[in-house]
C-alpha positions as CSV (number, residue, x, y, z in Angstrom):
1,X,9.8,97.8,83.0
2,X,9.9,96.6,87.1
3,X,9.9,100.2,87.6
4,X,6.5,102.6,87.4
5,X,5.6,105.9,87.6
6,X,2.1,106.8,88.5
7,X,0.2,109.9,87.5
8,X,-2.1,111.5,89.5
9,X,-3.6,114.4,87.5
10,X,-7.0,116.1,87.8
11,X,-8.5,119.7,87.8
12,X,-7.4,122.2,90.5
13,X,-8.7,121.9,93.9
14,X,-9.7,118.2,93.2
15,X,-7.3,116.8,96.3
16,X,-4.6,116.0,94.4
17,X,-2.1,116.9,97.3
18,X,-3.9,115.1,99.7
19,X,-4.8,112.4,97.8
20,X,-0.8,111.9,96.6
21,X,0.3,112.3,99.6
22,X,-2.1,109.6,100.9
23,X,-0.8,107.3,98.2
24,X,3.2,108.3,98.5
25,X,3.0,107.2,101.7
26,X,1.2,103.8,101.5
27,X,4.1,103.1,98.7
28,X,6.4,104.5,101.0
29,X,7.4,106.6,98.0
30,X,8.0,110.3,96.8
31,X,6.5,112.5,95.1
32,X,7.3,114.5,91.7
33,X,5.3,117.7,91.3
34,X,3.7,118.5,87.7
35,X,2.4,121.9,88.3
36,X,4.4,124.4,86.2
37,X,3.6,127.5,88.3
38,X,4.4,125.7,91.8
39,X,8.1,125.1,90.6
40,X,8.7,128.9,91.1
41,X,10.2,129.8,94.7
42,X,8.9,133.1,95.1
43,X,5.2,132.4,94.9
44,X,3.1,130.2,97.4
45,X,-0.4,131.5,97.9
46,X,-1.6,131.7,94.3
47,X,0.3,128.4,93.6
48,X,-1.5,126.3,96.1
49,X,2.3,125.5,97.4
50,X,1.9,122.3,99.7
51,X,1.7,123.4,103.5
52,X,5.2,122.2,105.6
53,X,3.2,119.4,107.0
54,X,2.1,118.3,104.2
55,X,5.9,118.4,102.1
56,X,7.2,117.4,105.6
57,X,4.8,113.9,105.2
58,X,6.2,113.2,101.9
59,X,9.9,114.2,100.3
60,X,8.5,116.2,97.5
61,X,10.6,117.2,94.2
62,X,10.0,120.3,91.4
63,X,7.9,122.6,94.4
64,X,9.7,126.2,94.3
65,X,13.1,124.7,93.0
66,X,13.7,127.2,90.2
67,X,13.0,131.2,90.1
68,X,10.7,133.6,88.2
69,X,14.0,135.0,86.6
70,X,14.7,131.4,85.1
71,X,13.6,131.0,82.1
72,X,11.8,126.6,82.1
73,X,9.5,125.1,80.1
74,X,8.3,121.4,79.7
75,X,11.1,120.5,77.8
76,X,13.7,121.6,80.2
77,X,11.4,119.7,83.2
78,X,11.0,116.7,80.8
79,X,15.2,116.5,80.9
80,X,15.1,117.6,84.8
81,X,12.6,114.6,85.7
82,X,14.1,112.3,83.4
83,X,17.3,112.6,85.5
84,X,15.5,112.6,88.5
85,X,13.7,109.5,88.1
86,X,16.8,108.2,87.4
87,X,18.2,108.3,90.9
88,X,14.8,108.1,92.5
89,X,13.7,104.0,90.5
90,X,17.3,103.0,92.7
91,X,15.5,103.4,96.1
92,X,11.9,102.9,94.6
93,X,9.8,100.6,92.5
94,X,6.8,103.6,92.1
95,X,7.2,107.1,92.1
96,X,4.0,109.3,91.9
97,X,3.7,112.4,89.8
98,X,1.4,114.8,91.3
99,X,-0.1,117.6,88.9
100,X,-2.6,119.6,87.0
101,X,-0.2,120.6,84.3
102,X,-0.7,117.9,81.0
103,X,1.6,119.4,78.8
104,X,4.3,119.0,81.8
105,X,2.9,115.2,82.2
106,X,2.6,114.9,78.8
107,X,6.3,115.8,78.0
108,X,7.6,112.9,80.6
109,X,5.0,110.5,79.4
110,X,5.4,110.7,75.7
111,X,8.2,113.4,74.8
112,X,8.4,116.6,73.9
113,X,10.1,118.0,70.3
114,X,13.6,119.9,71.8
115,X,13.2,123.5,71.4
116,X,16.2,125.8,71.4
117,X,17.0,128.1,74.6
118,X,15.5,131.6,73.4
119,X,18.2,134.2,73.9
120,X,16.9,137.1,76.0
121,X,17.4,139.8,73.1
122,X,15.3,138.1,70.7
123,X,12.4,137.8,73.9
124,X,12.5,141.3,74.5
125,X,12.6,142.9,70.6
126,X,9.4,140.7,70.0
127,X,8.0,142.0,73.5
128,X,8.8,145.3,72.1
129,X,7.2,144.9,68.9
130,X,3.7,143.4,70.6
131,X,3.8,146.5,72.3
132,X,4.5,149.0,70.2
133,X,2.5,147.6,67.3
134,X,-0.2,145.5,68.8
135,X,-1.3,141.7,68.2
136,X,-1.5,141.9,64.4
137,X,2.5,142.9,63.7
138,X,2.9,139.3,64.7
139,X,0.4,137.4,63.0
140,X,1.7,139.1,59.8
141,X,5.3,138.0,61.0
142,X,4.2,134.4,61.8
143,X,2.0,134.8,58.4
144,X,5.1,135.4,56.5
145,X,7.7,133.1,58.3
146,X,5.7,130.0,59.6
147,X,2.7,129.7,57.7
148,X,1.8,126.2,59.1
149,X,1.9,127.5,62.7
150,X,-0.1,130.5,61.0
151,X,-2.7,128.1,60.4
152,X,-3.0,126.0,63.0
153,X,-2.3,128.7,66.1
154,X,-5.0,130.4,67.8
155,X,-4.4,133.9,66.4
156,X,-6.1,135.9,69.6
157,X,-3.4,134.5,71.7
158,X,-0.5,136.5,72.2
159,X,1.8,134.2,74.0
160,X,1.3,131.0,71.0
161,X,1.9,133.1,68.5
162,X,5.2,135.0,70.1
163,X,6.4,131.7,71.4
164,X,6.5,130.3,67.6
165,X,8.3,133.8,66.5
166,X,11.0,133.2,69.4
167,X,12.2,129.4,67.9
168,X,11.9,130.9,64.0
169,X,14.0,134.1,65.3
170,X,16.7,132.1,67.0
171,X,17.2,129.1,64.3
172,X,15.9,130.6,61.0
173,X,13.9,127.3,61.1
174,X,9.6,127.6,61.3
175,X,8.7,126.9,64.8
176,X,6.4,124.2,63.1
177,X,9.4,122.1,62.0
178,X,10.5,121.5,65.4
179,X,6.9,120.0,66.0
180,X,7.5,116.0,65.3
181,X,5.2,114.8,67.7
182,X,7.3,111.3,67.5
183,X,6.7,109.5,71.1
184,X,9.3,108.8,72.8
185,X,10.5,105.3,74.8
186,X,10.9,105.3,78.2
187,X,12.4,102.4,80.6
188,X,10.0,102.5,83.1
189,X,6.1,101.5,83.2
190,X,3.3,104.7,83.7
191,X,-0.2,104.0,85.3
192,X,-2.6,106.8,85.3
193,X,-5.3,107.9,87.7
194,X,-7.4,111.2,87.8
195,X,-9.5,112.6,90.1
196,X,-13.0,114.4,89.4
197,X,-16.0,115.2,91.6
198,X,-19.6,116.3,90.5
199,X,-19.5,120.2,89.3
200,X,-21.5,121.5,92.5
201,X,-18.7,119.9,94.7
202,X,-15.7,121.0,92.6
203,X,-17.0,124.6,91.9
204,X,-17.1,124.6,96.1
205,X,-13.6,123.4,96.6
206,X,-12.4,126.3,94.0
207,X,-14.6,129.1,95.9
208,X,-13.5,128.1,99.2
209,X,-9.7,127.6,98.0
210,X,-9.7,131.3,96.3
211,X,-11.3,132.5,100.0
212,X,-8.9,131.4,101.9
213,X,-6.3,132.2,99.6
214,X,-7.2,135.9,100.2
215,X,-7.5,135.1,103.9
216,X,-3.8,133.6,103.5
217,X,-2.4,136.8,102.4
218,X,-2.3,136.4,98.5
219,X,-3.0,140.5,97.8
220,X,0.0,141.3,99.9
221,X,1.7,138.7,98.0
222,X,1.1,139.6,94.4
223,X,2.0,143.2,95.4
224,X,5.5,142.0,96.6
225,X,5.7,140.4,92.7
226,X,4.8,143.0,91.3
227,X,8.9,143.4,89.6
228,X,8.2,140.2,88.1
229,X,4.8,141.3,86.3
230,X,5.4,140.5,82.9
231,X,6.7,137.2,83.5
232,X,4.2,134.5,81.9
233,X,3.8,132.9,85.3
234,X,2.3,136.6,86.7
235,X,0.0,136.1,83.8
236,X,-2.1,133.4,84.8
237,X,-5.5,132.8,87.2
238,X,-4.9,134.8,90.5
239,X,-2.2,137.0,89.5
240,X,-3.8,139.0,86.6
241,X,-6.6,139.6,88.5
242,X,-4.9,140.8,91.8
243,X,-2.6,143.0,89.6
244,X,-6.0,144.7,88.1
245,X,-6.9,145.5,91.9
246,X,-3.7,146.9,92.8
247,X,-4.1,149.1,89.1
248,X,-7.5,150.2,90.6
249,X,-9.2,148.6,87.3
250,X,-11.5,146.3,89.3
251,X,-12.5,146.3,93.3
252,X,-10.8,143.7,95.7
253,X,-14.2,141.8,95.5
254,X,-14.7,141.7,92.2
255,X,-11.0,141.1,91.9
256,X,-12.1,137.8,93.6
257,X,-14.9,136.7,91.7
258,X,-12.7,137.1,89.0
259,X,-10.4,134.4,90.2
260,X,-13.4,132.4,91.4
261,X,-14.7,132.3,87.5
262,X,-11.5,131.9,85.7
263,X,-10.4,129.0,88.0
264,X,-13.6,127.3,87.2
265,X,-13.3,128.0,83.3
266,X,-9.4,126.7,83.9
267,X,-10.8,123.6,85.9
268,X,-13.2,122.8,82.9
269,X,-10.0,122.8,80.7
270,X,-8.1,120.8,82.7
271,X,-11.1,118.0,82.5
272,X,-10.9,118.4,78.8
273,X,-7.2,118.2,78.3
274,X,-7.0,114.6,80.8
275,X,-10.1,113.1,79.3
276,X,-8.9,113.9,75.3
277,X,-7.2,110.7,74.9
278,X,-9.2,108.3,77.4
279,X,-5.8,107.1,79.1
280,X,-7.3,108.2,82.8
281,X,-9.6,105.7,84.4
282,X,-11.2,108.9,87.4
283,X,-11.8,108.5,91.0
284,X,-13.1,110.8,93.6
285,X,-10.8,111.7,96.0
286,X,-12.1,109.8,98.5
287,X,-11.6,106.2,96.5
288,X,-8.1,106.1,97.7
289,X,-8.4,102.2,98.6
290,X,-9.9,102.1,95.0
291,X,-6.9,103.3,93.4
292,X,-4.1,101.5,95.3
293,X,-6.3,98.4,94.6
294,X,-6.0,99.7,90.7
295,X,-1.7,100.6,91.4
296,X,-1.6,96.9,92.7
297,X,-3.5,95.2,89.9
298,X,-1.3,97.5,87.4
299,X,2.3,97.1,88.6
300,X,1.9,94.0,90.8
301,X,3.9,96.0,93.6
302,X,2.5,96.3,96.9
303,X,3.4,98.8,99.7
304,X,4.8,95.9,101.8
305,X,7.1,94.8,98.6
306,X,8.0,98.6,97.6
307,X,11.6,100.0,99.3
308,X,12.2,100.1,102.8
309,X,11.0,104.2,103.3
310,X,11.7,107.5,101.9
């Protein structure tokens, strides 16, 4: 356990990048990203992508590495950072994982149950069937197959419930008896920090961020995706919304209040999700000496003692 990784989650727009990046560098370490919609190469803008400078200023890993064609979830980047940490503890004694998404943090933290690779057919067919038949041909599938997950699931959401038909389809197995939740052991220490800021001051930083996203270029962006619409990734905050403009079902500006509401309500979730378990002790992101004086007192590794650079 001489080797740690530190997690810096928090709600969108808190500073993560900045304040990583801040951090990395003291350590003279890297950075592993834990944002599930940055790893996607052909989206920047509505990703909040890192600038150039700022992946220049730190080596960064998991930013636009794989493809909206790919199909990746957090058990495939729980194997893909496993590895990675693997080759990265040789040069380093603390690597830094940068992100808003838990379940991804979760999965390298703890585990996550190994789901089977959903062959495309069996996608598609249940696609098909939400389509043609609407939201309640697969509750009474799940109903009928996978009870349990029938009763835990939240039934108004599309994607839970066709997710759970995908791993019964492709096994013959429930999806729920893939769901162990045993943790898993890792050979390396974790520290964890978050970052938070009063609402008033975090509800600025989204408004401002979704501005200048607009200003950035993210309408002409989304309309270039537009081939990749149904992917679950076009499906999330800044996307959907964007899409509805370029349908004509909304105006540009209220296409952007939109965004401006639903990162907020996402933001309030991502509070929720980091402060479930009390395992984040917050900062703001201006307590940056605070938390390496935290990293030190933790690991007992300080940037003079940690590698010799990047």
């Amino acid at each position: 356990m001489n080797k740690t990784l530190v997690v810096l989650g928090g709600p969108t727009a808190s500073g993560k990048t900045s304040v990583g990046i801040a951090l990395a560098k003291h350590y003279r370490s890297v950075i592993i990203s834990a944002d599930s919609r940055q790893v996607y190469k052909e989206t920047s803008i509505g990703t909040a992508v890192p600038t150039p400078e700022e992946l220049a200023a730190v080596p960064h890993y998991f930013i636009q590495t794989k493809s909206l064609r790919d199909y990746y979830n957090a058990s495939i980047y729980e194997h893909d950072v496993l590895q990675q940490l693997e080759v990265l503890f040789r040069k380093h004694d603390i690597v830094f994982m940068v992100g808003g998404t838990g379940l991804y943090i979760n999965a390298v933290c703890f585990g996550i149950d190994d789901l089977p690779t959903i062959d495309p057919a069996i996608r598609e067919d249940l696609a098909g069937l939400f389509i043609a038949r609407g939201i309640d041909a697969l509750r009474e599938e799940l109903k009928r197959t996978d009870p349990v997950t029938y009763a835990r699931v939240d039934l108004s959401n599309h994607f839970r419930i066709l997710k759970a038909l995908e791993v019964t389809r492709q096994t013959g197995r429930p999806y729920s008896s893939f769901l162990t939740h045993r943790k898993k052991e890792r050979n390396f220490a974790i520290t964890r920090l978050a970052l938070d800021l009063d609402r008033e001051e975090l509800y600025d930083r989204i408004n401002r961020r979704v501005d200048d996203m607009i200003d950035r270029g993210l309408v002409e962006e989304v309309s270039q995706l537009a081939h990749f619409r149904e992917k679950n990734a076009m499906k999330t905050v800044g996307y959907r919304e964007i899409f509805s403009y370029l349908d004509r079902a909304v105006t540009l500006e209220e296409a952007i209040d939109l965004i401006k509401r639903n990162t907020r309500k996402y933001a309030r979730k991502q509070l929720t999700w980091f402060r479930k378990d009390n395992l984040y002790p917050w900062f703001h992101p201006g307590q940056v000496e605070e938390m390496i004086a935290l990293i030190d007192s933790r690991t007992g590794i300080t940037a003079a003692g940690d590698g010799d650079g990047f």
